[in-house]
C-alpha positions in Angstrom: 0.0 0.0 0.0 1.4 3.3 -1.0 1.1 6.1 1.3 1.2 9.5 -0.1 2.6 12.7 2.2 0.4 15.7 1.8 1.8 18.7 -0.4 4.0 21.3 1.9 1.8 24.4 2.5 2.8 27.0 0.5 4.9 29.5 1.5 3.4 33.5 1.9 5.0 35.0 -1.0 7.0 38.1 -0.1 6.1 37.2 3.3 8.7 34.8 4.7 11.2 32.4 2.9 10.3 28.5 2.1 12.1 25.7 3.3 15.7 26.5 2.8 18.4 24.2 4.0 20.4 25.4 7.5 22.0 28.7 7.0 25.7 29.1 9.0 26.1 31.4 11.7 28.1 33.8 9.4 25.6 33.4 6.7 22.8 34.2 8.7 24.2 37.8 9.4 23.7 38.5 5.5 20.7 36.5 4.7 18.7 36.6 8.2 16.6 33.7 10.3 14.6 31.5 7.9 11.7 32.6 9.4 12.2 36.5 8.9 10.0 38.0 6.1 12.1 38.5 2.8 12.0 42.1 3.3 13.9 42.3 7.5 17.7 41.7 6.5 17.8 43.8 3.4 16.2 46.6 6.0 18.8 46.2 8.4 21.4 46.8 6.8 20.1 49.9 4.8 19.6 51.1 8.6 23.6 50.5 9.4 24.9 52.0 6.1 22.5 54.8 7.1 24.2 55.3 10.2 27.3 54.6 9.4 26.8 57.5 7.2 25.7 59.8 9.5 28.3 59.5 11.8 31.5 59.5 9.2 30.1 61.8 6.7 32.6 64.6 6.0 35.1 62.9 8.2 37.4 65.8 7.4 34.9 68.8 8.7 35.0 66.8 12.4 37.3 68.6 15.1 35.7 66.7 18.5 36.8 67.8 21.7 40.7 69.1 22.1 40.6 68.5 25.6 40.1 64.4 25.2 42.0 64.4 21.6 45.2 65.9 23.4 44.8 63.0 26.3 44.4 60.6 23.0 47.6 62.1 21.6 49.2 62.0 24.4 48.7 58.0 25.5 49.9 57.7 22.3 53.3 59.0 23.3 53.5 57.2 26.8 52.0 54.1 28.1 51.8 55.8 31.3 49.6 58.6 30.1 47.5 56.1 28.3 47.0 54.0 31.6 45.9 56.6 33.7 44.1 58.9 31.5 46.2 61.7 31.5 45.7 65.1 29.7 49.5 65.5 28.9 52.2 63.1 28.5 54.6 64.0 31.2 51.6 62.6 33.1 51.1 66.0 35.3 47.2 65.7 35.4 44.5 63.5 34.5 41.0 64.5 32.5 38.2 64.0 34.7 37.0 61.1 33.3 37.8 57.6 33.6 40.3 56.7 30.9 38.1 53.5 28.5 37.3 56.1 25.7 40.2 57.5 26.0 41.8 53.6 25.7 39.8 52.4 23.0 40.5 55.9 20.7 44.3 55.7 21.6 44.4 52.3 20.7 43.0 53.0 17.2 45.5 55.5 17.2 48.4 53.7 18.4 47.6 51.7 15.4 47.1 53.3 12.9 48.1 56.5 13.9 46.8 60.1 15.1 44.4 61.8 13.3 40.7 62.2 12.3 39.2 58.9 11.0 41.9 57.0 13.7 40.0 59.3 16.4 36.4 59.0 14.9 36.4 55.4 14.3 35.8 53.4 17.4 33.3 56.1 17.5 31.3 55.3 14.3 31.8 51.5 14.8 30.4 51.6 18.3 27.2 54.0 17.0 26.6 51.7 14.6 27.0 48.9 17.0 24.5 49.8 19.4 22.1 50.6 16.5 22.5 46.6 15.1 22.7 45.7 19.0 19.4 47.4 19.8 17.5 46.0 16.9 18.5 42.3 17.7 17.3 42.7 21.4 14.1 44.2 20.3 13.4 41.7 17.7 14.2 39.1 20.0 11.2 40.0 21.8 8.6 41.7 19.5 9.4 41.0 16.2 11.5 41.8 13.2 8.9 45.3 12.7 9.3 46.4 16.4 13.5 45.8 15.6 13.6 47.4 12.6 11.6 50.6 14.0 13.6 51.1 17.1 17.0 50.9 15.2 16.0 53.3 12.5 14.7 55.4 15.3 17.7 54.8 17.5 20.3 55.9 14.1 17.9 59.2 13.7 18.1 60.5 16.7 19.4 64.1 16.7 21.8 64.5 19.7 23.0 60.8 19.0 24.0 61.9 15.2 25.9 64.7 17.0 27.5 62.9 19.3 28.9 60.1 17.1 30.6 62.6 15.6 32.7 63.5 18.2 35.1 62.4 20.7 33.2 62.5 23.8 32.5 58.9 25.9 29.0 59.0 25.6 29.0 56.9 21.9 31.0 54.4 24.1 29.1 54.6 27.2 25.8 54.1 25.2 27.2 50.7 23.8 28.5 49.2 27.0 25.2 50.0 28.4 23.8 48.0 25.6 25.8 45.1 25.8 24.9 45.1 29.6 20.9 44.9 28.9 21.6 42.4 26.4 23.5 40.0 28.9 20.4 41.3 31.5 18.1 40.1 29.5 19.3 36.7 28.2 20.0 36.2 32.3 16.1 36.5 32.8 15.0 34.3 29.9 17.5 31.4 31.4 17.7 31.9 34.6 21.7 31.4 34.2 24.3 33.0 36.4 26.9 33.9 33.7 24.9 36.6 31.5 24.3 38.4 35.0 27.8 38.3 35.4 28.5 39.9 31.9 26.1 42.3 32.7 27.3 43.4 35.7 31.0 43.1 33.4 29.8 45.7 31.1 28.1 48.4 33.4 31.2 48.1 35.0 32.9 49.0 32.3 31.2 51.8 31.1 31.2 53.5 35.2 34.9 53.1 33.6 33.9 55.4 31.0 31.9 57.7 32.6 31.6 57.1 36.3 28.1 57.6 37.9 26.2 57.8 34.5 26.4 54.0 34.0 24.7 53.3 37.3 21.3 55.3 36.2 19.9 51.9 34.6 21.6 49.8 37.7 17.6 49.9 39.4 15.6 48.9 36.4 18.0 45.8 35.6 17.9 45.0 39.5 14.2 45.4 39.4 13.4 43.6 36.1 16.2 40.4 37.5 14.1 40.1 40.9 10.7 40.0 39.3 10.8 38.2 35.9 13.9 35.7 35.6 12.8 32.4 35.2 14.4 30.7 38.1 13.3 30.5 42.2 13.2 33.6 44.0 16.6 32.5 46.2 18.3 32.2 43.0 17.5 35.3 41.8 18.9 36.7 44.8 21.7 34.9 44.4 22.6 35.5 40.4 22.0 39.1 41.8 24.3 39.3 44.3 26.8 37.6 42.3 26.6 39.9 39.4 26.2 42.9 41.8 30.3 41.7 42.8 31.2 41.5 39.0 29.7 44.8 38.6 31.7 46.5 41.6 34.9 44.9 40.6 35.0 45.9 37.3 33.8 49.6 38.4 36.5 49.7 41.3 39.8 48.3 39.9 40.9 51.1 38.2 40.4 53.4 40.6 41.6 51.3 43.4 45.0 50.9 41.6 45.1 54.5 41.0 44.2 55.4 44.9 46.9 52.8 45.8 49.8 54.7 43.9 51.3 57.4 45.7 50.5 60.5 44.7 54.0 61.7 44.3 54.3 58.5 41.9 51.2 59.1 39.4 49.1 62.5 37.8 46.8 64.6 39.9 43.2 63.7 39.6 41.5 66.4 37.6 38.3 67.1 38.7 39.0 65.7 42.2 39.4 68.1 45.4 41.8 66.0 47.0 43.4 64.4 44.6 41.8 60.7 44.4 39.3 59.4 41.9 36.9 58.2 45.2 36.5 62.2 45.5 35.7 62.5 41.3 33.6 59.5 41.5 31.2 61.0 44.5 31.7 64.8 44.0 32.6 66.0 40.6 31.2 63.2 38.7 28.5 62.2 41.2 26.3 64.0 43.6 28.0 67.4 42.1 26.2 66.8 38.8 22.7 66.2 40.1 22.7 68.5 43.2 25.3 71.5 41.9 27.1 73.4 44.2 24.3 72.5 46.8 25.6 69.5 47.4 27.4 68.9 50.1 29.4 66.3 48.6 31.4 66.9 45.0 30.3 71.1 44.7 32.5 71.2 42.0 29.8 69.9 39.7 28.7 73.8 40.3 25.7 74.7 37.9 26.4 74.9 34.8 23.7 73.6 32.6 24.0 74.6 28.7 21.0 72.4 28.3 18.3 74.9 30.1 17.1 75.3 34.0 16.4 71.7 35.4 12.4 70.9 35.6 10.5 68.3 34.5 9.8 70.0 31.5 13.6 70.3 30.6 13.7 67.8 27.7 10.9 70.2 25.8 12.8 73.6 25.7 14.2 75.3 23.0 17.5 73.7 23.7 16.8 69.9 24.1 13.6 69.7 22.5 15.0 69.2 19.1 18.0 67.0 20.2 15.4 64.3 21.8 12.1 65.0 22.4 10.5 64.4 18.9 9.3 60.2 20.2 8.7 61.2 24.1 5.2 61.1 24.1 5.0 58.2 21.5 7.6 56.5 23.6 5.4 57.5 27.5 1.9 56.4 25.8 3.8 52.8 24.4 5.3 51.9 27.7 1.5 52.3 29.5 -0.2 50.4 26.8 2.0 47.6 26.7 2.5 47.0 30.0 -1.4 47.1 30.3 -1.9 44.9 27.4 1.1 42.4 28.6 -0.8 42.8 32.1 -1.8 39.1 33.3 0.7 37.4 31.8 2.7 35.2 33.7 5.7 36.5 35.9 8.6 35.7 33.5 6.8 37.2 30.7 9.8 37.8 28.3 7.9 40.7 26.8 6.8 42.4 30.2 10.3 41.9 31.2 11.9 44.1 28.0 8.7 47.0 28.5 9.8 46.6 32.3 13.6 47.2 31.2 13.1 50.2 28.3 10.6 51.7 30.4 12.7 51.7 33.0 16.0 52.9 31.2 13.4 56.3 29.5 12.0 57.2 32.9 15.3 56.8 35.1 17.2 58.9 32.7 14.2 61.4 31.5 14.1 62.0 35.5 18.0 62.2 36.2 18.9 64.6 33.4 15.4 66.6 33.8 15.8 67.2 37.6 20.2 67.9 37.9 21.6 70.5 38.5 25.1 70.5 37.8 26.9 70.5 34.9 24.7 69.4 32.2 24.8 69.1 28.4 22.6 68.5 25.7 24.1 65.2 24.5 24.2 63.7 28.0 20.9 62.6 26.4 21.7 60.4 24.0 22.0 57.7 26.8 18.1 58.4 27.2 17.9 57.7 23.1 17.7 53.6 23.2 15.3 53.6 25.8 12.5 55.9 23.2 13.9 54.0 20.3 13.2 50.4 21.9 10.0 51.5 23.1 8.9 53.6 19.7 9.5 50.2 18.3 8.1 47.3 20.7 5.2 49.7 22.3 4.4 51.0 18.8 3.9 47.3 17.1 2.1 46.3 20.5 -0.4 49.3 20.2 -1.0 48.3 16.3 -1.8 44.6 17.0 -4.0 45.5 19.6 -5.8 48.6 17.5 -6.2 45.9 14.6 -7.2 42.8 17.2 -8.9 44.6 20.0 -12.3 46.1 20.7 -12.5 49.7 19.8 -13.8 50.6 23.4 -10.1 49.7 24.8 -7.9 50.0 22.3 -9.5 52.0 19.4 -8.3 55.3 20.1 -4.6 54.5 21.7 -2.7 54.0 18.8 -4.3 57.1 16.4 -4.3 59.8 19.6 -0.3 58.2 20.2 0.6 59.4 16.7 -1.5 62.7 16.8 0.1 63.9 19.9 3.8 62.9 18.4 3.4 64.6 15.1 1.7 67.7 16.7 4.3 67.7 18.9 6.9 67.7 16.1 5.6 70.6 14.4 5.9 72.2 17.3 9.2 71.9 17.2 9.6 72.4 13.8 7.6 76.0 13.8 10.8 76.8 16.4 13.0 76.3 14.0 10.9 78.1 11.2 12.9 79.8 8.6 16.1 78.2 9.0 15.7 76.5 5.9 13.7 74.7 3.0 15.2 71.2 4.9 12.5 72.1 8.2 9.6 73.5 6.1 9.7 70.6 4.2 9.9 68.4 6.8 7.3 70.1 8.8 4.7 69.6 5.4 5.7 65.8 5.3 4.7 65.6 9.4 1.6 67.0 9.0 0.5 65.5 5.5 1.9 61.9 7.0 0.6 62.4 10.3 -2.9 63.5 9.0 -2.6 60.3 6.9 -2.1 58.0 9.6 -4.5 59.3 12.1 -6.9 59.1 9.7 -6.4 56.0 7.4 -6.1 53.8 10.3 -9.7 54.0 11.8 -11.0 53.9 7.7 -8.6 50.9 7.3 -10.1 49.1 10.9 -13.8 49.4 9.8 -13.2 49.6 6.2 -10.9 45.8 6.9 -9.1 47.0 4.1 -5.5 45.3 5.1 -3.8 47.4 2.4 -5.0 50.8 3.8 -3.5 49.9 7.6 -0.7 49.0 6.2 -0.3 52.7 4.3 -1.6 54.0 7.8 1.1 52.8 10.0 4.1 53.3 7.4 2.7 57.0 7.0 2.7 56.8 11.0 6.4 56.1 11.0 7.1 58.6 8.5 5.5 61.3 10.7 7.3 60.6 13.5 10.5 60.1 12.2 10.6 62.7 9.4 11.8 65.8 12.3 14.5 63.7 13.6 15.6 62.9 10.1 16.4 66.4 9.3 17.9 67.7 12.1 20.1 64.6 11.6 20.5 65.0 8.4 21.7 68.7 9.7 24.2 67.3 11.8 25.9 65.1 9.6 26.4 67.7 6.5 26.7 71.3 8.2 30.2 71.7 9.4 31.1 72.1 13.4 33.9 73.5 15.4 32.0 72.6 18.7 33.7 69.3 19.9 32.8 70.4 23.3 29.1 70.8 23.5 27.9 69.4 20.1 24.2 69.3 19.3 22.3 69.1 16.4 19.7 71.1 14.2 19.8 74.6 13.6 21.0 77.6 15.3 17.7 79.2 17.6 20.2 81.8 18.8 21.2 81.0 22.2 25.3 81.7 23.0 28.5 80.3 24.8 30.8 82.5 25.6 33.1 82.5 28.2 31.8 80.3 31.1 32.0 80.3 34.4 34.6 78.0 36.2 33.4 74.5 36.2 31.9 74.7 33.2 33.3 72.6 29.8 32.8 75.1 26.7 31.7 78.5 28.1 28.5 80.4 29.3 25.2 78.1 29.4 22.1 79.3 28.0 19.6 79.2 30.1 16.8 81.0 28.1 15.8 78.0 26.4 17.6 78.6 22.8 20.3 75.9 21.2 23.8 77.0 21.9 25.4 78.5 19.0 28.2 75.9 18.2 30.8 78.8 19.0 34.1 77.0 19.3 34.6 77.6 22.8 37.5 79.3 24.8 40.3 78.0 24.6 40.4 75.8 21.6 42.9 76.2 18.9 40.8 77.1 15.9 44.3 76.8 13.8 44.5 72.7 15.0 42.2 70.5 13.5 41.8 67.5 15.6 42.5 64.7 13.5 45.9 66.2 12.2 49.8 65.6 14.1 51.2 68.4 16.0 52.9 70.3 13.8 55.5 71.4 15.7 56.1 74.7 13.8 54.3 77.6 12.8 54.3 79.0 9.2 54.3 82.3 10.3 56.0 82.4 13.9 58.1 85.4 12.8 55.9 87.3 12.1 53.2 86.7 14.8 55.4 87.3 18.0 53.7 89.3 20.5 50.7 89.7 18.4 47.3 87.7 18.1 46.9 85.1 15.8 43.8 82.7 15.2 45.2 80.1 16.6 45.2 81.8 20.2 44.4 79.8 22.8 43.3 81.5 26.5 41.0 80.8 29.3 40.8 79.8 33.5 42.2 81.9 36.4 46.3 81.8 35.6 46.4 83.2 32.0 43.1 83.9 31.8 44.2 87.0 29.9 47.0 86.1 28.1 47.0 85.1 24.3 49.5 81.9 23.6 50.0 82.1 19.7 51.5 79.8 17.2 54.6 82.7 17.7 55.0 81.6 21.5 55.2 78.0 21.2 57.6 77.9 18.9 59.5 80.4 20.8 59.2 77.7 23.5 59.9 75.1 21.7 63.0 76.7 20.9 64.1 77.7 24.3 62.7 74.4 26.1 66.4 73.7 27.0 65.7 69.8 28.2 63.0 70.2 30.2 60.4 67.7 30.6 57.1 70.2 29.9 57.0 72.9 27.4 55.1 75.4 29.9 52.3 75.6 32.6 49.4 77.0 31.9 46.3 77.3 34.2 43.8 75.2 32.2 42.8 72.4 30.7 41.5 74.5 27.5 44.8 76.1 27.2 46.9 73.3 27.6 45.3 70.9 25.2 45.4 73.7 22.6 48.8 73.8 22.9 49.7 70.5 23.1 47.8 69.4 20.0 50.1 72.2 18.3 53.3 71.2 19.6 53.1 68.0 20.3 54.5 68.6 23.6 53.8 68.2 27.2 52.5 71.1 28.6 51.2 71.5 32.2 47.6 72.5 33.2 47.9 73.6 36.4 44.3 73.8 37.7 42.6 71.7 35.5 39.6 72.3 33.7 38.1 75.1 35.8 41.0 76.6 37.1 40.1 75.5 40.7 42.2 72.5 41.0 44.8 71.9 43.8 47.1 70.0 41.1 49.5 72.7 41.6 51.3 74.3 44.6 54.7 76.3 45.3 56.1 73.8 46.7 55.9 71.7 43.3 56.4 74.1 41.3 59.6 75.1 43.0 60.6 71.4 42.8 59.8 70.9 39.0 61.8 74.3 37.9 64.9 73.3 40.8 65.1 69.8 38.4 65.0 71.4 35.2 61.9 69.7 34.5 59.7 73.1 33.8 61.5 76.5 32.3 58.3 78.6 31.4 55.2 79.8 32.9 52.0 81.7 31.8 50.6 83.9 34.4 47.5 86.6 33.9 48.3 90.2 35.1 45.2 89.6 37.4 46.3 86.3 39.2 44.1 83.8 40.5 42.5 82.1 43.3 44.0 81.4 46.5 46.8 78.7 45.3 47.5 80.1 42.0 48.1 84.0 43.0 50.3 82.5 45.3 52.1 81.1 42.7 51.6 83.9 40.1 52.9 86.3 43.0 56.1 83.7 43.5 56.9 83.7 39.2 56.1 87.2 38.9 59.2 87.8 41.6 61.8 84.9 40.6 61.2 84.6 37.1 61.9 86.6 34.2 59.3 88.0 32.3 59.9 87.3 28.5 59.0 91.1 27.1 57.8 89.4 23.8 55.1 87.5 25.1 52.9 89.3 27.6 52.3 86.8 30.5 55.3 84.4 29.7 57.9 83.9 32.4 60.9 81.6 32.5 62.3 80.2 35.6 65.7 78.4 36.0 66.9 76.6 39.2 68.9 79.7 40.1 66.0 81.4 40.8 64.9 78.9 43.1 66.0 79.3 46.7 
């Protein structure tokens, strides 16, 4: 007897793939899952060259921040800069961050060299990275649409864009944060000890790269651990506890090391009030940043805030609103309706667990950076970005199943009022910005076509059950709610910046930096609720690009002696008012006589202007602000008696306590160069 198998079921075509034999590991990165529609892995990876695009386009017109690329430069010149993060590399002072970025960049430059794509690449790949990184946990959980949403929203976010382009932590800090939710969340799913070790690995690592920032997730990954992994409560407590030891280990060790060395024996920590990174991690890079000079712990975080005055309301002013604020309400209306909808499912619900995780992630940052009041800049924010992108993507698809599936009592409304409320809110923000160019009033038509579009094709679609119609309804949706982003994005990318320091996106509303006050990293804040202007602020070298050597010469030193020149270079209490030109460091390269630092200047600003030039050590002797005890007679006696330090840059006006003690002190010993207004040399004669 002959049995015949029925016929295989045909396949959806354009849908998903038919039987195809096992795909490799490798191969699967190109093709996708078998069970992905035809349409997912072609998407994805027009999402990463779209990113990858955005955040290397123009490579050339990139200058990032001075102050990290002359810490860069200078690891590359001595291991023992590199190790500890310092700003010059005579090893004199540290930044007042924990070195990782500044590892990873001077590693890529160790390699291939100093200069702008060396700088900007670790950079692009780690932008990209988290984009490809977010879209794999999001599909994991709510599908290949929900993935694909949140990464394109995640690569067109404004201050993100911005901030890939430059050589601040954050693009690094954002992707260890990643990695650490990823290793969270396979943890939960399992019930395993080792992907709560990892995670706990990688937050470590990025507190590495920018302290106290890395810990505002630290409650929702506890929280969503305890409640949803799929093992017995005492285990949870246990994989917990054990990952909570991996996470302070690889937080502590480098700043145990570093508090271990004697001081005499390592550079001063910048930032720090008494010279140990415990005090940077607490004050300046802790409880100063949230509290200000309030605090009664870490003032120095002072209140400098170029983002506007802290409220809850902070991320929709004329500074910020822009650079993040397009998907928050989308994002807020998402996270309720999808924990709602995912509301009696059982404990370990995998997809409870994510909302639970990027709901946590939005709200812990939108409150942190809404509410401090220390130092605070607009692309802080892009830590904030993943958390609106995930939940724009999983909360979004949720909402649409449940408008097409549910009764129009519950859900009928959610999903149309969610899109109204984004894309009024995006023109807005667009009518801000109104007349700065065809790119906005273009964009601000395609919102409110697209957005009228969606509202109103999806309730025709619903009743009409034309399948075709929701379909148009929702992709209009997307294009409403992502067509602001795009061109202030697209704004970033292609419009030239000399800001490193405090880069944002979009264009200019009119707001300033000037010359800040002390503690603050680029100038002046605005706190009337305009963008800053992009200003290159004090003390950068506008002559220096940032991806280009040192020089080590100026064209026109001859001639420029004594005289201003562009590529001046000023700022912070001891030469606050003194010009160092191209002239004067060639001058001192000349005249360095042996000595281990071509000068000390007061500041940070200063010195990595100068030591980008020259390609010298040069001493900041107060650090970024100015206020920093790095320097004191005593020391500065010492380094001139060795020959170690011939020259000095003092302002007319002195300083502080420590520094006009030391301005008075070269001002009496040394001898003033009459060329240079503000240069002194010193010599161990002059030292009694």
């Amino acid at each position: 007897m002959t049995t015949l198998a029925p016929p295989p079921a045909p396949a959806q075509e354009g849908r998903h793939r038919a039987s195809t034999p096992p795909v490799s590991r490798v191969g699967r990165l190109f093709t996708g899952a078998p069970e992905d529609p035809r349409w997912a892995r072609p998407a994805l990876w027009a999402i990463l060259v779209l990113a990858t695009a955005l955040y290397a386009w123009n490579l050339s017109s990139i200058t990032g921040n001075t102050f990290y690329n002359a810490a860069v430069y200078s690891g590359t010149k001595s291991w023992k800069a590199f190790f500890f993060g310092a700003l010059d590399s005579g090893s004199f002072i540290t930044v007042d961050k924990p070195p990782f970025a500044l590892w990873v960049m001077g590693l890529s430059a160790r390699v291939f060299g100093y200069g702008t794509w060396q700088l900007m690449l670790p950079m692009v790949a780690v932008g990209t990275g988290s984009v490809a990184l977010l879209y794999r946990l999001v599909k994991r959980d709510f599908g290949v649409v929900a993935g694909t949403i949140a990464a394109l929203t995640l690569t067109l976010t404004p201050i993100t864009v911005a901030i890939n382009r430059d050589t601040n932590p954050d693009p690094i800090l954002v992707f260890l944060m990643l990695l650490g939710a990823a290793a969270l969340l396979k943890a939960v799913r399992t019930g395993r000890l080792m992907p709560m070790v990892w995670s706990g690995v990688a937050i470590g690592f990025a507190f590495n790269t920018k302290m106290m920032q890395a810990y505002v997730v630290l409650p929702a990954f506890f929280l969503v651990h305890l409640w949803a992994a799929n093992i017995s409560l005492g285990r949870r407590i246990r994989n917990l506890a054990v990952g909570t030891v991996a996470l302070i280990v690889s937080s502590a060790w480098w700043m145990v090391i570093v508090d271990l060395i004697p001081a005499s024996s390592r550079p001063y920590v910048g930032g720090s009030t008494d010279n140990t990174v415990w005090d940077l991690v607490i004050g300046y890079n802790g409880f100063g940043r949230i509290f200000g000079a309030s605090s009664s712990v870490g003032s120095q975080g002072n209140g400098a805030s170029f983002g506007g005055s802290a409220s809850i309301y902070r991320m929709f002013n004329d500074i910020m609103g822009g650079q993040i604020s397009w998907l928050i309400p989308f994002a807020a209306i998402a996270l309720v309706g999808g924990l709602v909808l995912r509301g009696r499912a059982p404990r370990t619900d995998a997809k409870r667990a994510a909302l639970m995780l990027w709901g946590g992630w939005f709200v812990l940052h939108y409150l942190t950076f809404a509410l401090a009041e220390g130092t605070f800049h607009p692309y802080y924010v892009t830590a904030m970005a993943p958390g609106i992108a995930a939940l724009a993507g999983a909360g979004g698809v949720m909402l649409y199943k449940a408008f097409k599936e549910g009764s129009v009592a519950k859900w009928g409304w959610v999903l149309p009022a969610a899109i109204a409320v984004s894309s009024v809110w995006a023109i807005v923000l667009l009518q801000r910005v109104s007349g700065s160019g065809t790119l906005y009033t273009v964009a601000e038509i395609v919102v409110g076509v697209a957005g009228a579009a969606a509202v109103l094709g999806l309730p025709a679609g619903r009743f009409m059950k034309r399948q075709k119609l929701l379909g148009f309804a929702a992709l209009a949706a997307i294009v409403a709610l992502l067509a602001g982003p795009a061109a202030y994005s697209a704004s970033a990318a292609t419009t030239a910046s000399s800001n490193g320091t405090n880069p944002t996106a979009g264009p200019n509303t009119g707001g300033g930096m000037g010359g800040g006050p002390s503690g603050s990293k680029g100038g002046a804040p605005s706190t009337s609720g305009s963008k800053p202007s992009g200003n290159a602020p004090s003390g950068s070298s506008s002559g220096q690009s940032m991806g280009q050597p040192p020089s080590g010469s100026s064209s026109n030193s001859s001639s420029s002696k004594g005289s201003s020149s562009s590529s001046k270079t000023g700022g912070g209490q001891m030469g606050g008012g003194t010009q160092v030109t191209s002239g004067m460091i060639t001058y001192l390269k000349k005249h360095q006589d042996g000595a281990t630092w071509l000068v000390a200047v007061a500041t940070d600003q200063t010195a990595s202007s100068i030591i980008l030039e020259s390609g010298q050590p040069v001493i900041s002797m107060g650090g970024w602000s100015g206020s920093d005890n790095a320097m004191t007679l005593a020391k500065l006696k010492s380094l001139v008696k060795s020959g170690k330090l011939h020259y000095i840059v003092v302002s007319s006006s002195g300083g502080q306590s420590t520094n006009s003690e030391i301005s008075t002190w070269v001002k009496k010993h040394g001898t003033a160069v009459s060329a240079y207004s503000g240069l002194y040399r010193l010599d161990a004669s002059d030292v009694s």
